[in-house]
N, C-alpha and C positions, 0 to 999 in steps of 0.2 A: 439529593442523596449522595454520599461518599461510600466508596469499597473500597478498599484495598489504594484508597488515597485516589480513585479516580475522580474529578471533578466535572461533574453532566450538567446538563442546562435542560430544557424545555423545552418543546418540540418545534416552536418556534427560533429557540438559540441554535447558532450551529456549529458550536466549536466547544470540544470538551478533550482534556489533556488527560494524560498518564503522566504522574510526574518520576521523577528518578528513580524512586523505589517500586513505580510499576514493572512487573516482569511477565513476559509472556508465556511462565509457567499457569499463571491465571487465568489463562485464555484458554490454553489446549484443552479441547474436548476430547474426551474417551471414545472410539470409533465404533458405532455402534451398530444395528441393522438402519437403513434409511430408505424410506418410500420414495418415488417418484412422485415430484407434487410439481405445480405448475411455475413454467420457470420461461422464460423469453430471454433468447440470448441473442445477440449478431451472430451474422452468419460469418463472418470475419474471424477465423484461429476456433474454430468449434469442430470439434474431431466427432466422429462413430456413435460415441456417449454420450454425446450432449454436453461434454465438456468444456469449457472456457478455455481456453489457452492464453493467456496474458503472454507474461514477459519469458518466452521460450526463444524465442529469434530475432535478431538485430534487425531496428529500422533507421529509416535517417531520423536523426537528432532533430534536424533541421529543418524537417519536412517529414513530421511523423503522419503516420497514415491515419484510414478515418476512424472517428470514435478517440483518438489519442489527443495529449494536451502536454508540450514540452516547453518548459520556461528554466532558463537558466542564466543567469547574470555575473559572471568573473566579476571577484575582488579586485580594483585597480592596485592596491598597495601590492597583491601576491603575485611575485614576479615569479613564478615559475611556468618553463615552456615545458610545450604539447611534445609526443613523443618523434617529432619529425624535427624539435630543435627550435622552433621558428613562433614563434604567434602564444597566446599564452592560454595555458590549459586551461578545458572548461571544467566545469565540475562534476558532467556526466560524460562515460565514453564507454563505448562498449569495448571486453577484452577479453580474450578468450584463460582463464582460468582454470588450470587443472583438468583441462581436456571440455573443458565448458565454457561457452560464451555467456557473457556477464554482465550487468552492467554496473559499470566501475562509480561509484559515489561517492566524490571526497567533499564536502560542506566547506571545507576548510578552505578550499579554493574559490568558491562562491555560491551564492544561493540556488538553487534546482528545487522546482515543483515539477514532477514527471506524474501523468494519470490517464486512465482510461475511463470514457464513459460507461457503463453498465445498467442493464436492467431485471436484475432479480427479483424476484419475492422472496423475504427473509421468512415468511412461515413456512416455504418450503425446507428450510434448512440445508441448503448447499454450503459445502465445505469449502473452505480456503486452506489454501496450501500456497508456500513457496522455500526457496532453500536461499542460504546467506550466510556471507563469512567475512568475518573481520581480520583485517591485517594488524602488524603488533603494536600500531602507534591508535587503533581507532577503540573507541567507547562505546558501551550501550547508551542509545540515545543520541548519536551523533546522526543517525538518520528513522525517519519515523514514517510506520507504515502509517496512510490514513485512505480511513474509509466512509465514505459519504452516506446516509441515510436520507429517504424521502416518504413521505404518505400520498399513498395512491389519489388522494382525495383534495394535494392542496394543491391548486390550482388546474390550468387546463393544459393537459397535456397527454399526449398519444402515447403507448402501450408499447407500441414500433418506432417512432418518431425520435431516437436518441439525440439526433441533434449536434454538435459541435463544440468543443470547452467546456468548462469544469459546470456542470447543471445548479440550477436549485438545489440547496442541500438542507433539511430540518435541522437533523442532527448530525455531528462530527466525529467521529473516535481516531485519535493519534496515539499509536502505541509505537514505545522504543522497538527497535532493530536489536536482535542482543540478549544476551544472558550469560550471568557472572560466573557461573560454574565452566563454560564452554571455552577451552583455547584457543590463540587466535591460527589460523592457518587450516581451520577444519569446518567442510561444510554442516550445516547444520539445518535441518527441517520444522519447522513449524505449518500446526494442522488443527484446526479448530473449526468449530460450524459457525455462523452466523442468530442466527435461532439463537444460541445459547449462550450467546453476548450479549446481542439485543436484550432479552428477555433481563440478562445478569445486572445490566445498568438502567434501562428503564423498566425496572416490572408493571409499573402502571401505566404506561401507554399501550393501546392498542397497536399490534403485531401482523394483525390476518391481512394490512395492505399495504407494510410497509415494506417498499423495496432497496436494495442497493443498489446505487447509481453512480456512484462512484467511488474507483478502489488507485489509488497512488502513494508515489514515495518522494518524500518534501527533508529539505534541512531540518533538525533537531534545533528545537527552539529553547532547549534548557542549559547547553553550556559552549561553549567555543569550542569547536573543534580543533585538533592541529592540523596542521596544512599536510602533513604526509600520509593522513588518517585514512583509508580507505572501507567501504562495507560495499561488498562485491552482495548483489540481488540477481537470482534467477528463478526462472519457474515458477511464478505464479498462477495458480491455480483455482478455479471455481468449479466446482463438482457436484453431482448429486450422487 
């Protein structure tokens, strides 16, 4: 199946792209009344509501905490140094932004796969949310959200048992960072359910045990970034 130029695979495939002309005007769901359904989250960054807390507070890069997965590889050719002068910039760092800590993602500098493990049930429809601002040298698509799909039924594995790095994943979705109407210099929110993407790109697979297990943000695989390019991500969000 194709929409809107997304290219999906099979629930055995597990990698499915947005290519350039995907925009994440196509994702945002309408906010609407939403039940309580059943949802398992860590107990690690989960507030009052049941809320997920992702990327709200800086951890070590180097030593991210548990459920977390940080891989990042500096460009040899990109000789530009880290802000203390000395050693040469990675490609993720955290910075405080506009009164907001951030974490700073330039592709240009080298490759970064940042992700947390998770365990949702997407028929619950919990909402994602995060906010993200591009500086004036960066692109949609220089950095891409991705989010991991699984079926409760393939293979053996625990309910609680999240485990350590990036899991089995069925299915893949990589959506651009970005939208061409939005200036650069201004934060911008993005807010959609789960539910109603799933459903949007595989209507024919079964839903009632598929969960989300993993939600990260990887190098843009569709064009070169420039080395000054930055898309500053915070506050990532899963909600019911």
């Amino acid at each position: 199946m194709s929409a809107s130029g997304l290219q999906t695979g099979t629930p055995t495939q597990n990698r499915s792209l947005f290519t350039k002309a995907r925009l994440f005007a196509s994702l945002i769901a309408v906010a609407g009344a939403l039940g309580v359904g059943s949802c398992t989250l860590p107990d690690a960054g989960v507030d009052a509501a049941g809320d997920l807390k992702l990327l709200y507070a800086p951890f070590s890069l180097s030593n991210p905490p548990r459920y977390w997965s940080v891989k990042q590889r500096p460009f040899g050719s990109v000789q530009i140094r880290n802000e203390n002068g000395s050693g040469l910039a990675e490609p993720l760092a955290w910075q405080d932004k506009d009164g907001r800590i951030a974490l700073a993602a330039r592709p240009g500098v080298g490759f970064f796969e940042l992700g947390r493990r998770t365990n949702v049930i997407v028929l619950a429809s919990p909402y994602l949310s995060f906010d993200w601002q591009l500086n004036s040298t960066a692109q949609i698509g220089d950095v891409e959200l991705v989010l991991g799909f699984r079926q409760q039924d393939q293979g053996s594995w625990s309910e609680g048992d999240l485990g350590s790095g990036k899991p089995p994943i069925d299915q893949l979705v990589r959506i651009p960072v970005g939208q061409p109407t939005v200036r650069y210099g201004e934060w911008q929110r993005e807010y959609f359910d789960l539910s109603t993407l799933y459903r949007r790109y595989w209507p024919d697979e079964p839903s009632d045990e598929v969960r989300l297990v993993w939600v990260g943000i990887t190098s843009g695989a569709e064009h070169k970034p420039a080395v000054s390019a930055i898309t500053y991500m915070t506050h990532i969000l899963l909600s019911r």
